[in-house]
ZAGUTOR-570821 format. One record per residue (C-alpha): residue in one letter; x negated, y, z negated. Coordinates in pm, 1 decimal, decimal comma, padded with zeros to 6 digits. Layout:
BEGIN
{'a' {X Y Z}}
...
end
This chain:
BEGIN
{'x' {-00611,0 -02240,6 06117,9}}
{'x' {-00711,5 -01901,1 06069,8}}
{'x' {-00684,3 -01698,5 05765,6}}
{'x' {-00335,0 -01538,6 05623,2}}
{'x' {-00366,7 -01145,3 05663,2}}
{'x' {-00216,6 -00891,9 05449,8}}
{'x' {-00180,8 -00522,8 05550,6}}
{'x' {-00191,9 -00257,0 05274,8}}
{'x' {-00042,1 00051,8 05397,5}}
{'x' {-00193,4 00375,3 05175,4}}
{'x' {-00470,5 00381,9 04957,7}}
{'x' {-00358,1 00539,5 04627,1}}
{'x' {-00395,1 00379,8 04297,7}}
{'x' {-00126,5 00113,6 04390,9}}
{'x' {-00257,0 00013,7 04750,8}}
{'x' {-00628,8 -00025,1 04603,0}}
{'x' {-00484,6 -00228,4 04311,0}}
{'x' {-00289,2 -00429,7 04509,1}}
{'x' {-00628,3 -00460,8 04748,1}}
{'x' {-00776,7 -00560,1 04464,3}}
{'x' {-00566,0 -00827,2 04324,8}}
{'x' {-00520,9 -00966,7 04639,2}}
{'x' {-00963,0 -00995,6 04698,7}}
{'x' {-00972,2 -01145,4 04326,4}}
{'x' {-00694,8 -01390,0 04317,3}}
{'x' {-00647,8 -01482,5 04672,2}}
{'x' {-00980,7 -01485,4 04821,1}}
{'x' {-00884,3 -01700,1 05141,1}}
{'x' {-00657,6 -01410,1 05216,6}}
{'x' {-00800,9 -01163,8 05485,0}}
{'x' {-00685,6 -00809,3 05306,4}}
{'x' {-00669,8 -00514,9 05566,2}}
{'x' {-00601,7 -00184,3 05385,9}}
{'x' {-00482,5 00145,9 05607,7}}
{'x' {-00482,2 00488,7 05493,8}}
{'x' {-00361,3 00819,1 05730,8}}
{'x' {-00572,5 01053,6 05470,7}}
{'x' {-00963,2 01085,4 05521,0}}
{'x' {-00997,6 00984,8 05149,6}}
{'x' {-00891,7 00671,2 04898,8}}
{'x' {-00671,2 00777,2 04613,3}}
{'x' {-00384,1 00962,3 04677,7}}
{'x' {-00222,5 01191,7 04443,5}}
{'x' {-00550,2 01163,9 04198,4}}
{'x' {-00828,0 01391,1 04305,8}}
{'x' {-01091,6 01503,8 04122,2}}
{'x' {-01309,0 01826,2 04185,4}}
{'x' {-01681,6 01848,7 04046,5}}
{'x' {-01795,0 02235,3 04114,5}}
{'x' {-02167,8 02344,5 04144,6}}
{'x' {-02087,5 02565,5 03837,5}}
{'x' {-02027,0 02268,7 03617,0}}
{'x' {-01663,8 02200,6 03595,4}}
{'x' {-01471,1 01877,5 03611,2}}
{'x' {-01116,7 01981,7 03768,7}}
{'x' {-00853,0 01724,0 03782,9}}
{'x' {-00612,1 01769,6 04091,4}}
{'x' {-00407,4 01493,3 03967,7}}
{'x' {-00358,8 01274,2 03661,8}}
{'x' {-00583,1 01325,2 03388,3}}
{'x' {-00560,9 01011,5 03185,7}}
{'x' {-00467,1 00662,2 03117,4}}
{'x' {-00183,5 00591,9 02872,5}}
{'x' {-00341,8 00244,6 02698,2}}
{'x' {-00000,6 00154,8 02521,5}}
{'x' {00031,7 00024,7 02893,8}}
{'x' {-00278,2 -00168,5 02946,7}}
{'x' {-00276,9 -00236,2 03319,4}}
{'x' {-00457,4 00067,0 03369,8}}
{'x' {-00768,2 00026,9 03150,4}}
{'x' {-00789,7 -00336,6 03200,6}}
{'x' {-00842,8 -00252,2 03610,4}}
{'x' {-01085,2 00020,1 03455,7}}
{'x' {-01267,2 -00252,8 03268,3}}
{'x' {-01238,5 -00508,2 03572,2}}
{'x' {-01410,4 -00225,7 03779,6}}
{'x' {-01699,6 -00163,5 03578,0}}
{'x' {-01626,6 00150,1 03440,3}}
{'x' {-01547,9 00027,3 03065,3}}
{'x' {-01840,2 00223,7 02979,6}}
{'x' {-01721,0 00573,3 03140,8}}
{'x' {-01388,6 00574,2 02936,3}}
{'x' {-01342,9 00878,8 02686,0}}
{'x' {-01102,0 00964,4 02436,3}}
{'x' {-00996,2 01366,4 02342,7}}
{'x' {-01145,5 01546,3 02069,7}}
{'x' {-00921,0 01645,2 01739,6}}
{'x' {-00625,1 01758,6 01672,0}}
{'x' {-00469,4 01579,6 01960,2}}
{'x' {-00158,7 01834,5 01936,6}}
{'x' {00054,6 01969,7 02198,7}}
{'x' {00289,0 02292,9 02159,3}}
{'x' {00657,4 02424,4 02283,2}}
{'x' {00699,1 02778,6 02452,1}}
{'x' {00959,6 02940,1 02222,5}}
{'x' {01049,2 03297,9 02237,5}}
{'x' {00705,8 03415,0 02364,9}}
{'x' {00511,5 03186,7 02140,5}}
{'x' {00394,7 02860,2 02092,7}}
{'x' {00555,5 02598,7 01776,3}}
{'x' {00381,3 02276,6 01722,5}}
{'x' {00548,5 01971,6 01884,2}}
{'x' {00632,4 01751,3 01574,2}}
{'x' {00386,3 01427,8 01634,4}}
{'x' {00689,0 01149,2 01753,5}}
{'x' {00516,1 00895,5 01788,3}}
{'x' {00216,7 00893,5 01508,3}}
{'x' {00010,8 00633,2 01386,8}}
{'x' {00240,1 00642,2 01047,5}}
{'x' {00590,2 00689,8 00982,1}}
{'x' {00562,5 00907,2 00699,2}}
{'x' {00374,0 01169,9 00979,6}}
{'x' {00683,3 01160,3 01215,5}}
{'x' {00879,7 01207,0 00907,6}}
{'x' {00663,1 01473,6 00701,7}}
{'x' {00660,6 01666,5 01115,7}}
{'x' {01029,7 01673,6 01194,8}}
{'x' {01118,0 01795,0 00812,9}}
{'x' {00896,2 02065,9 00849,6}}
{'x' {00931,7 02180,4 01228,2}}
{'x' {01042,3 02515,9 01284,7}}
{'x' {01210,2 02409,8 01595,5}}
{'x' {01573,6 02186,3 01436,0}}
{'x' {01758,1 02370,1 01185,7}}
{'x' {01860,2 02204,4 00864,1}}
{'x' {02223,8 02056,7 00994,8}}
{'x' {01980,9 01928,7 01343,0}}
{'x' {01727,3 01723,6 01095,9}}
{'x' {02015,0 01629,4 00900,4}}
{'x' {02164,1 01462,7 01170,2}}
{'x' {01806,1 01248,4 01254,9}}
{'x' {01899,7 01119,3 00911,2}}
{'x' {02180,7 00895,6 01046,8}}
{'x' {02022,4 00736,2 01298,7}}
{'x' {01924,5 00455,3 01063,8}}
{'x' {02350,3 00431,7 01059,2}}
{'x' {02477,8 00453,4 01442,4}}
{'x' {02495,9 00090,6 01617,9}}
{'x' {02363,9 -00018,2 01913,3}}
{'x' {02531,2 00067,3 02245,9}}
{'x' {02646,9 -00250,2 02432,9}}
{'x' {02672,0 -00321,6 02774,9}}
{'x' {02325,2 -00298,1 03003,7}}
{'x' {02467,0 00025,1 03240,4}}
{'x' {02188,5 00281,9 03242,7}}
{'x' {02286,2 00635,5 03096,1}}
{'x' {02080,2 00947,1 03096,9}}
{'x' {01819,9 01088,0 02871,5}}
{'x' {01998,2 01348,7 02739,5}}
{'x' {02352,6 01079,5 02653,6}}
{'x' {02100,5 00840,7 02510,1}}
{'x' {01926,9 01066,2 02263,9}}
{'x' {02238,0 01309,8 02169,7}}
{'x' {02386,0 00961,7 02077,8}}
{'x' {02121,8 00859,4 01835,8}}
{'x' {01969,3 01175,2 01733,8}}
{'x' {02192,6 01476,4 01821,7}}
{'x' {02181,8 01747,5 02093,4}}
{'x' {02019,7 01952,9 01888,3}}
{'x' {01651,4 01757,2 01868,8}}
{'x' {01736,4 01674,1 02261,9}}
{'x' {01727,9 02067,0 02380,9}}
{'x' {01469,0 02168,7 02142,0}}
{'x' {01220,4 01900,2 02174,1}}
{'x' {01304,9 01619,7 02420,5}}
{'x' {01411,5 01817,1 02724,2}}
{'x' {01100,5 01978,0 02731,3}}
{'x' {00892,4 01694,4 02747,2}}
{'x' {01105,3 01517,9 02970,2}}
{'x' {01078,0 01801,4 03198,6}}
{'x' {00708,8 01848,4 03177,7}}
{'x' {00670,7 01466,6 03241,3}}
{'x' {00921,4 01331,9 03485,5}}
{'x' {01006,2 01693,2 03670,1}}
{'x' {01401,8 01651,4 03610,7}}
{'x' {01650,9 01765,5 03440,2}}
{'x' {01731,0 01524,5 03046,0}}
{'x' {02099,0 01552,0 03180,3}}
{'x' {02054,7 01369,4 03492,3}}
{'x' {01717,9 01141,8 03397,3}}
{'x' {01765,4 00766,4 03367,8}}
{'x' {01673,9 00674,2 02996,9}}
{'x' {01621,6 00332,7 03127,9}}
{'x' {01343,8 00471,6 03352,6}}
{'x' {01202,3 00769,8 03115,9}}
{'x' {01272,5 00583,4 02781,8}}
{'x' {01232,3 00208,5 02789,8}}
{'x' {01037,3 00199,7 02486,3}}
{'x' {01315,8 00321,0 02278,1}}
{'x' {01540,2 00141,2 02478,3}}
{'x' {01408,3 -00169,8 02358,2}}
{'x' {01389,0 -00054,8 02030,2}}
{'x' {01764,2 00024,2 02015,8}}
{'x' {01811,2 -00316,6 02121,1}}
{'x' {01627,4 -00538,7 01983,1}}
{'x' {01674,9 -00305,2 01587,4}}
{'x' {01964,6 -00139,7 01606,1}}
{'x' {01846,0 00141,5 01485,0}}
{'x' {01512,3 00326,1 01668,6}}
{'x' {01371,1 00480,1 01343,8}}
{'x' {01347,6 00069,0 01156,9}}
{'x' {01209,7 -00002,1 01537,3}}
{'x' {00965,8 00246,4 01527,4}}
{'x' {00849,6 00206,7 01157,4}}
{'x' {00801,6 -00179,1 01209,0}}
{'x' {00583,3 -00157,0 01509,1}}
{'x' {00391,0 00093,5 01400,8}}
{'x' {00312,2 -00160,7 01097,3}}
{'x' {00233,5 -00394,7 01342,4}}
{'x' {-00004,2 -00160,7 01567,1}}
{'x' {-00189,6 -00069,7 01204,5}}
{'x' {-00209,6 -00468,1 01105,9}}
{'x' {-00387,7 -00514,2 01436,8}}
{'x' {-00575,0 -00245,8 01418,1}}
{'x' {-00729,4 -00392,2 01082,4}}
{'x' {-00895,1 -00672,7 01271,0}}
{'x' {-00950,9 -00515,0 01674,1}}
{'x' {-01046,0 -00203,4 01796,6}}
{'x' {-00723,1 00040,7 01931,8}}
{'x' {-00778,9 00282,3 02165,8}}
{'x' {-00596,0 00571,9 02133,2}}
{'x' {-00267,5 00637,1 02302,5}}
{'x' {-00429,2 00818,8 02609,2}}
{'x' {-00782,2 00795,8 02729,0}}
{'x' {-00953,3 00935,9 03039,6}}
{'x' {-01284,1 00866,2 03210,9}}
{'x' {-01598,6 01055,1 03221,4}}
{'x' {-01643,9 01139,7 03574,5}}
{'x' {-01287,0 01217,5 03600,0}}
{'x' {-00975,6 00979,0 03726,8}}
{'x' {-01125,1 00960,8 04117,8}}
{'x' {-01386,3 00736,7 03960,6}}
{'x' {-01126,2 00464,3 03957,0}}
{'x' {-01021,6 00477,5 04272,3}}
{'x' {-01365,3 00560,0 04394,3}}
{'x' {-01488,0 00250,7 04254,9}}
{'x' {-01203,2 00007,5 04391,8}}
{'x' {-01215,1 00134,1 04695,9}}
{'x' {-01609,8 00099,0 04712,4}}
{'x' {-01550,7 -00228,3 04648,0}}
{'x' {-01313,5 -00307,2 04955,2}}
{'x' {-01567,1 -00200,4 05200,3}}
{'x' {-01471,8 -00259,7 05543,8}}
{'x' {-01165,9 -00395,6 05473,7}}
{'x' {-01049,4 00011,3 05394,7}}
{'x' {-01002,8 00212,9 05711,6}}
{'x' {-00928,3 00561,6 05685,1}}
{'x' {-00783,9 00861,3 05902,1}}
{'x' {-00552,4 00617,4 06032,5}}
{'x' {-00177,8 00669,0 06054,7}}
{'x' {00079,8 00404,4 06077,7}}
{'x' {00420,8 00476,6 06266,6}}
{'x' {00617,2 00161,4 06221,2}}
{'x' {00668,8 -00189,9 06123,4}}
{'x' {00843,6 -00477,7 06329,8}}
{'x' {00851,2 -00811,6 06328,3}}
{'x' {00693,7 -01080,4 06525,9}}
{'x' {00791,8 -01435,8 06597,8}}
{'x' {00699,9 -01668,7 06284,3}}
{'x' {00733,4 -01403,5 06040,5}}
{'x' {00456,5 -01191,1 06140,5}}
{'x' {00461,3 -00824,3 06133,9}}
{'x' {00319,5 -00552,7 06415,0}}
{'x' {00204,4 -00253,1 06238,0}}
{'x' {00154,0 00048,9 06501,5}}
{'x' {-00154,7 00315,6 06377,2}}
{'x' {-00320,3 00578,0 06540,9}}
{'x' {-00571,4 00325,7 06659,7}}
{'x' {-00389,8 00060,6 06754,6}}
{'x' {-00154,6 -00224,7 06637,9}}
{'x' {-00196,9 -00433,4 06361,8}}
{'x' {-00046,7 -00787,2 06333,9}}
{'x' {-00052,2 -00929,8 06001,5}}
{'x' {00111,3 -01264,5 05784,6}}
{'x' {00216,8 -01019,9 05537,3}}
{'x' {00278,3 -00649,2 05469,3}}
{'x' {00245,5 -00437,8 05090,6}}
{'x' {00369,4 -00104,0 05149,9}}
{'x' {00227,6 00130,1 04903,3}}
{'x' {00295,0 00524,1 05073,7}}
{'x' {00520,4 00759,7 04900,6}}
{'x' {00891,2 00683,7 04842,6}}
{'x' {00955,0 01006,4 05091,5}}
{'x' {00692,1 00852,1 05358,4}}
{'x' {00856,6 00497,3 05390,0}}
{'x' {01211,6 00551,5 05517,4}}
{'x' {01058,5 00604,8 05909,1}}
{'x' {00769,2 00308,5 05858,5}}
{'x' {01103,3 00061,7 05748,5}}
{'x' {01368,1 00157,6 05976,9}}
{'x' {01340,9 -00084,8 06233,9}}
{'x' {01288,2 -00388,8 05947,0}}
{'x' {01600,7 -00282,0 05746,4}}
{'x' {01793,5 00045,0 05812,1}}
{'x' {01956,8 -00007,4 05462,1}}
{'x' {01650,3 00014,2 05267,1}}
{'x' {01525,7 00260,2 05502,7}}
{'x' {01810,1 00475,3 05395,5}}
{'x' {01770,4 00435,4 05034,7}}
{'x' {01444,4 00518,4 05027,4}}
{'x' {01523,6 00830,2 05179,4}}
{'x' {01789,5 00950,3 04934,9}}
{'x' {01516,0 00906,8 04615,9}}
{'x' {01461,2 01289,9 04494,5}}
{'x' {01096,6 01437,7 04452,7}}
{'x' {00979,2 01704,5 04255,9}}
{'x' {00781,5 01992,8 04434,2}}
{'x' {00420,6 02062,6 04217,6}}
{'x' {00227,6 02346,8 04205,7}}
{'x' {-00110,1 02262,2 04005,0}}
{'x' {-00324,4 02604,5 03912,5}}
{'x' {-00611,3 02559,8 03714,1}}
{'x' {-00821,6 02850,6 03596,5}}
{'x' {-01136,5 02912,5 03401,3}}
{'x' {-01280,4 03186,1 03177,1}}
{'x' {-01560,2 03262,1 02950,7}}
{'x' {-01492,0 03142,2 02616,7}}
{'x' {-01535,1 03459,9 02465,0}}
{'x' {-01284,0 03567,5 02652,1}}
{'x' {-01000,4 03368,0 02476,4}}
{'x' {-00830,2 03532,4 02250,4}}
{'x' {-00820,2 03324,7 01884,3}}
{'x' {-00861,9 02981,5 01909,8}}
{'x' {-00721,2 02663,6 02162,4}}
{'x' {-00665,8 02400,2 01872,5}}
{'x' {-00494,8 02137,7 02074,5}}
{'x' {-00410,8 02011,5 02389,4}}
{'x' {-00135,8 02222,6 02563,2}}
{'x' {00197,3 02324,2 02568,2}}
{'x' {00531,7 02276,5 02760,2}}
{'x' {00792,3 02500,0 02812,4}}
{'x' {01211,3 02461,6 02780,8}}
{'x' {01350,5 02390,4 03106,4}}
{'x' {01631,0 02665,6 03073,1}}
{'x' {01379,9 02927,2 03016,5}}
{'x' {01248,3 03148,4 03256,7}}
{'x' {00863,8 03080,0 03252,2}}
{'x' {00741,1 02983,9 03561,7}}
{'x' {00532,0 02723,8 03347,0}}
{'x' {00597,8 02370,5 03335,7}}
{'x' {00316,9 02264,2 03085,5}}
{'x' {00012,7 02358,9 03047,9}}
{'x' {-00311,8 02164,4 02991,4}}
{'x' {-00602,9 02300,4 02770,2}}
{'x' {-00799,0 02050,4 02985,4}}
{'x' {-01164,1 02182,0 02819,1}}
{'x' {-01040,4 02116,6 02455,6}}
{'x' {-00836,8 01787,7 02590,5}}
{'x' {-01109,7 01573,8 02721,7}}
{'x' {-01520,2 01587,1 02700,2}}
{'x' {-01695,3 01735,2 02990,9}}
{'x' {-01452,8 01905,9 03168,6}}
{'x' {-01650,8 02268,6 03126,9}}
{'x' {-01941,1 02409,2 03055,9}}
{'x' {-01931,6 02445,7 02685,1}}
{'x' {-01978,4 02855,0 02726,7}}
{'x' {-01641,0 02834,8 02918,0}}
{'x' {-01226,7 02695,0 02882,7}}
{'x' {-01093,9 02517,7 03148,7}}
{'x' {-00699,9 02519,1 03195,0}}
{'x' {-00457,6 02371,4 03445,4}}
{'x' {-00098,8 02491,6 03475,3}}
{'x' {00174,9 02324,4 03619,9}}
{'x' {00443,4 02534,2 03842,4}}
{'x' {00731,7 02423,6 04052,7}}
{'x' {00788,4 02691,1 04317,6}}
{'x' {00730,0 02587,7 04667,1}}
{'x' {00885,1 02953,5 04813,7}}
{'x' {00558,4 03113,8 04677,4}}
{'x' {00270,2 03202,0 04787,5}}
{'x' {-00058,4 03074,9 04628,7}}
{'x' {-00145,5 03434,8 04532,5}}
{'x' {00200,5 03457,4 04366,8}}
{'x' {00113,6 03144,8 04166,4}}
{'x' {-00186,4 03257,0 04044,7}}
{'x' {00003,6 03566,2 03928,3}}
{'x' {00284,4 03372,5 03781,6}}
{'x' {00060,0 03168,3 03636,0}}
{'x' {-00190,4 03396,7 03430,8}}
{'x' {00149,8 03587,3 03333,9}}
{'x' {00210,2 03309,9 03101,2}}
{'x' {-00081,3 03275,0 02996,2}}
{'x' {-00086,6 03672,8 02921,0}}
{'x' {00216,3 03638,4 02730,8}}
{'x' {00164,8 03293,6 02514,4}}
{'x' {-00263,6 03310,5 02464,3}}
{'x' {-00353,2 03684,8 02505,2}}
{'x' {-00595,2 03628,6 02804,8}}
{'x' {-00613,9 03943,6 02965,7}}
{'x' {-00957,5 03889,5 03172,9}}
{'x' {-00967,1 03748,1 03523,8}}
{'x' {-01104,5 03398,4 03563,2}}
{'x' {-01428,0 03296,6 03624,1}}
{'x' {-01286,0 03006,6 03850,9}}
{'x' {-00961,5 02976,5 04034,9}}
{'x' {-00782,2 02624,8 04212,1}}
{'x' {-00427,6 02560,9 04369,3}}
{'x' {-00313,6 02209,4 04497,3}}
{'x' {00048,5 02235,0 04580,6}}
{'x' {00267,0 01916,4 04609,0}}
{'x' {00566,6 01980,4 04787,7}}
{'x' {00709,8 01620,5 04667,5}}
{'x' {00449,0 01507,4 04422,0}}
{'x' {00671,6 01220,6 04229,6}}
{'x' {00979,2 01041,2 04252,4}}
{'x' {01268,0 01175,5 03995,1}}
{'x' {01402,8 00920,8 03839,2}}
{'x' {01832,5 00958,2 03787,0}}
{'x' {02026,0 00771,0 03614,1}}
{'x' {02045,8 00416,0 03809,9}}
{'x' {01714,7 00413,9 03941,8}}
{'x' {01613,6 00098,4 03833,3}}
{'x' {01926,6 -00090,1 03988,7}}
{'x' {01811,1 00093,7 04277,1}}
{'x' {01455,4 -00043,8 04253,3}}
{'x' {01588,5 -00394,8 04186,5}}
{'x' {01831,0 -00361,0 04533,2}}
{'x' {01493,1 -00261,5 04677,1}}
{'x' {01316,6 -00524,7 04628,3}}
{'x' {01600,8 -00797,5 04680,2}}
{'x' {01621,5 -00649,1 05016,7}}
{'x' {01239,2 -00670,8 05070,7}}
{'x' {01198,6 -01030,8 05006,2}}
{'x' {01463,9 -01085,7 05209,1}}
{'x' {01244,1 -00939,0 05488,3}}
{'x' {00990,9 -01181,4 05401,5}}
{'x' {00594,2 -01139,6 05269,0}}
{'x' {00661,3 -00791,0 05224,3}}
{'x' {00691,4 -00525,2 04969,3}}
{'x' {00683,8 -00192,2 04833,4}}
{'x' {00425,0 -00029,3 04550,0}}
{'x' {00438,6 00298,7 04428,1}}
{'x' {00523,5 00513,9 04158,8}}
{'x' {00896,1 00499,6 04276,1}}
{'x' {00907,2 00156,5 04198,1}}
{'x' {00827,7 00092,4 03818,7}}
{'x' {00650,6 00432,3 03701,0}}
{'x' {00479,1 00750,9 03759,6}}
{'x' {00175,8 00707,8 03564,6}}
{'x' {-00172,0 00553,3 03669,3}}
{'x' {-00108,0 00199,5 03451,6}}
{'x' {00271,7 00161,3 03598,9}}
{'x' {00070,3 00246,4 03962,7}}
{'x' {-00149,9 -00054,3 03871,9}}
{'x' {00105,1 -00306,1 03803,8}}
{'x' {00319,9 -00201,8 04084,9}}
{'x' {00032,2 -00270,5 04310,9}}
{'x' {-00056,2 -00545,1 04136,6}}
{'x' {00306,9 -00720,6 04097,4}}
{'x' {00370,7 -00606,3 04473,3}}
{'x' {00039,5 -00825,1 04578,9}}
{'x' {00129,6 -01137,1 04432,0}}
{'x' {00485,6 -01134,2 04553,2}}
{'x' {00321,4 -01088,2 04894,1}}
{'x' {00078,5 -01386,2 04869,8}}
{'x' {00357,9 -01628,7 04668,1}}
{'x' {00548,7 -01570,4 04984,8}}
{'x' {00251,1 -01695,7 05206,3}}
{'x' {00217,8 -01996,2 04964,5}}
{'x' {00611,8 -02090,7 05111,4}}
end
C-alpha cells in the first residue's frame, strides 16, 4: 500500500508550517507542497540592499504572548537569530499635526498602565474618570460577537475608544472599531471580561502572574524579531522541504476522485492526492473550491480585504530633525493623513540600517495612486509630524491590493461554518490568516491545526 499524500496549496507562513508539521509528526505521509509565486513565503519578504539595509516588505516581528511563532523559530534552528528592540519601546498617536505618547496598555505593571492613562494628554478628566468604573460594570452575557468599538465604549467609554483604541485597531487590523469583531481583534480582553468580570482585576492579576514567572524563567518580551529579517523563517522551513516544494506552479481547481481522493489541476499538470490543506489567500480560494462546495466557495468570497501600500524610506541621520525615541506612530482613522502607522524600523529593531542612517516604513491605503503619489503622500507626513525636509537616501513601494482579511463582527462563526463545511468534504482544509489571525504566530497554528486535521482524517 502506498503512502497517504497530502497537497499543500501556497507556501506562506501557514502552508510551510503546515509542511512542516505534517514531515515531523507524520513522517509516513508523502507531503507535496505547490506554490504559483517563484518564491516561499508569501506576504513576508525581506529586502537586504548592497548599501546595508534590512527592509521588511512584510511583518516585522513575532508577538511571543502567542508562542506558536517562536517555538517554530526555535524548532527551525534559528533560536539563536532572534532579537528584541532597543529602549523605550514606545509608540505615538498623530494628533493635530503632532505626535502624543500612546499610554503603555498593556505594561509589565499595573501601576504603569495606571500612572500612563492619568497622565495622557489624549482623555480629558470626565474620559479617565469614566476608566475608573470599569472595576463596577458586569459582565455581558450571552456568547454573540459585538464590535470593537460596542465592546470597549461598554467597559471603558467612547471617549478612550476614539482617542486611543480606534487608532490602533486601524493601524493593526485595517478596519473600521465600529464594524471590527472584538471576538476576532480582542480575545484577550474578551477572556478577561469573562472569566473576572471586570478587565482592569483581569489584567492586574495576570500581570502578577507573568512577573511570578518571570522570577524563576526567562520572558521574552512582548514582540521579538529575527536578525536576518522575518524571510529567514520561511527561508529556513522551506529549505528544509526540499523537493517536496515546487514553485511557479499555479493550481486552477480541486475535484474529487473516487475513494476520497482529490485531483488538483496546476500549470504542470494534475495532482492526485489522499488529502488536501489549502493555505492561499481568503480572496484566492473561492475559484480553487467551487466545484468541492459552492457554499464555502461563496463565503470565502464575501470576506473583505484591506488594500496596503508599504513605503519605506531612508535618510542620513543627520538629516532627522531632533530625535526618534521610540518605535512609531499611528494615526486616527477619521483624520485626513494619508498615514496608517508608521514604523521607525532603524530605532525598532537591531540591524535594520547602517548606523550613519534611519530607516522608516510607512503604511498607506490608496490603491487609486500612483507609486510616485505615495512617495509624495508619504514624505508629506513625515514633513509635517518629524520635520524631514531632505530627500531620501533610499526609496521602496510594495503595494497590496488585498493584503489581509478584515475581520467584522461574526467572523469567527464564519470561520467555524468554514471549517464544519470542510470536514465535511473530507481530509481537507483551509490555513491562513483568515482563519484564526493575521499575525505570523496565528499563521503558524493555523497551518499547524489545519495539518493535523488533515492527517486525523487519513487515520479514519
Amino acid at each position: 500500500m502506498s503512502a497517504p499524500r497530502v497537497a499543500i496549496v501556497g507556501a506562506g507562513v501557514a502552508g510551510l508550517a503546515a509542511a512542516w508539521t505534517l514531515t515531523r509528526e507524520a513522517p509516513e505521509v508523502e507531503v507535496v507542497v505547490l506554490e504559483r509565486a517563484p518564491r516561499a513565503g508569501g506576504l513576508i519578504a525581506t529586502e537586504r540592499t548592497p548599501n546595508g539595509f534590512l527592509v521588511e516588505h512584510g511583518a516585522d516581528c513575532l508577538v511571543t504572548t502567542k508562542p506558536w511563532g517562536v517555538e517554530l523559530v526555535r524548532a527551525a534552528g534559528l533560536g539563536g537569530a532572534v532579537v528584541t528592540g532597543a529602549e523605550p519601546r514606545r509608540s505615538f498617536i498623530a494628533v493635530d499635526g503632532k505626535l502624543v505618547p500612546l499610554p503603555p496598555l498593556f505594561a509589565a505593571h499595573g501601576l504603569d498602565v495606571a500612572r500612563g492613562l492619568a497622565q495622557t494628554p489624549l482623555l480629558t478628566v470626565r474620559g479617565k474618570l469614566r476608566l475608573c468604573t470599569e472595576l463596577f460594570i458586569g459582565r455581558r452575557h450571552g456568547g454573540s460577537d459585538e464590535s470593537v468599538g460596542a465592546f470597549v465604549t461598554r467597559r471603558f467609554g467612547r471617549e478612550l475608544l476614539e482617542a486611543i483604541v480606534a487608532p490602533l485597531m486601524s493601524g493593526i487590523y485595517g478596519g473600521h472599531a465600529d464594524l471590527l469583531s472584538a471576538e476576532a481583534c480582542l480575545p484577550r480582553l474578551r477572556e478577561l471580561e469573562r472569566r473576572h468580570g471586570s478587565i482592569a482585576i483581569g489584567m492586574r492579576r495576570m500581570l502578577r502572574a507573568r512577573q511570578q514567572r518571570a522570577a524563576h524563567e526567562q520572558i521574552l518580551p512582548p514582540m521579538v524579531s529575527l536578525r536576518d529579517g522575518m524571510e529567514s523563517l520561511t527561508g529556513a522551513l522551506a529549505h528544509a522541504l526540499g523537493h517536496r516544494l515546487t514553485l511557479g506552479v499555479a493550481v486552477g481547481g480541486i475535484t474529487r476522485l473516487t475513494g476520497g481522493r482529490f485531483r488538483i489541476a496546476t500549470s504542470a499538470g494534475n495532482v492526485d492526492s489522499d488529502g488536501v490543506i489549502l493555505a492561499v489567500p481568503a480572496w484566492g480560494a473561492p475559484a480553487l473550491v467551487a466545484e468541492l462546495d459552492p457554499d464555502l466557495a461563496d463565503t470565502l468570497a464575501t470576506l473583505p480585504h484591506k488594500a496596503l501600500d508599504c513605503v519605506t524610506l531612508a535618510w542620513r541621520a543627520r538629516d532627522i530633525p531632533g530625535s526618534l525615541a521610540g518605535t512609531g506612530f499611528v494615526t486616527a482613522p477619521t483624520g485626513a493623513r494619508p498615514t496608517i502607522a508608521c514604523t521607525w524600523a532603524s530605532h525598532k529593531w537591531p540591524g535594520r540600517a547602517p548606523e550613519d542612517s534611519v530607516l522608516v516604513r510607512s503604511v498607506l491605503s490608496n490603491p487609486d495612486a500612483s507609486e510616485a503619489d505615495l512617495l509624495t503622500l508619504a514624505r508629506s507626513d513625515l514633513r509635517d509630524l518629524l520635520g524631514i525636509t531632505a530627500p531620501p537616501t533610499l526609496t521602496r513601494v510594495r503595494r497590496l491590493p488585498r493584503a489581509t482579511p478584515i475581520y467584522q463582527v461574526g467572523h469567527l462563526g464564519r470561520v467555524a461554518w468554514m471549517r464544519e463545511r470542510t470536514h465535511a468534504i473530507g481530509a481537507f482544509a483551509l490555513a491562513g490568516n483568515a482563519h484564526g489571525g493575521i499575525g505570523i504566530p496565528d499563521c503558524v497554528q493555523s497551518g499547524q491545526v489545519a495539518a493535523r486535521s488533515v492527517h486525523q482524517a487519513l487515520l479514519g
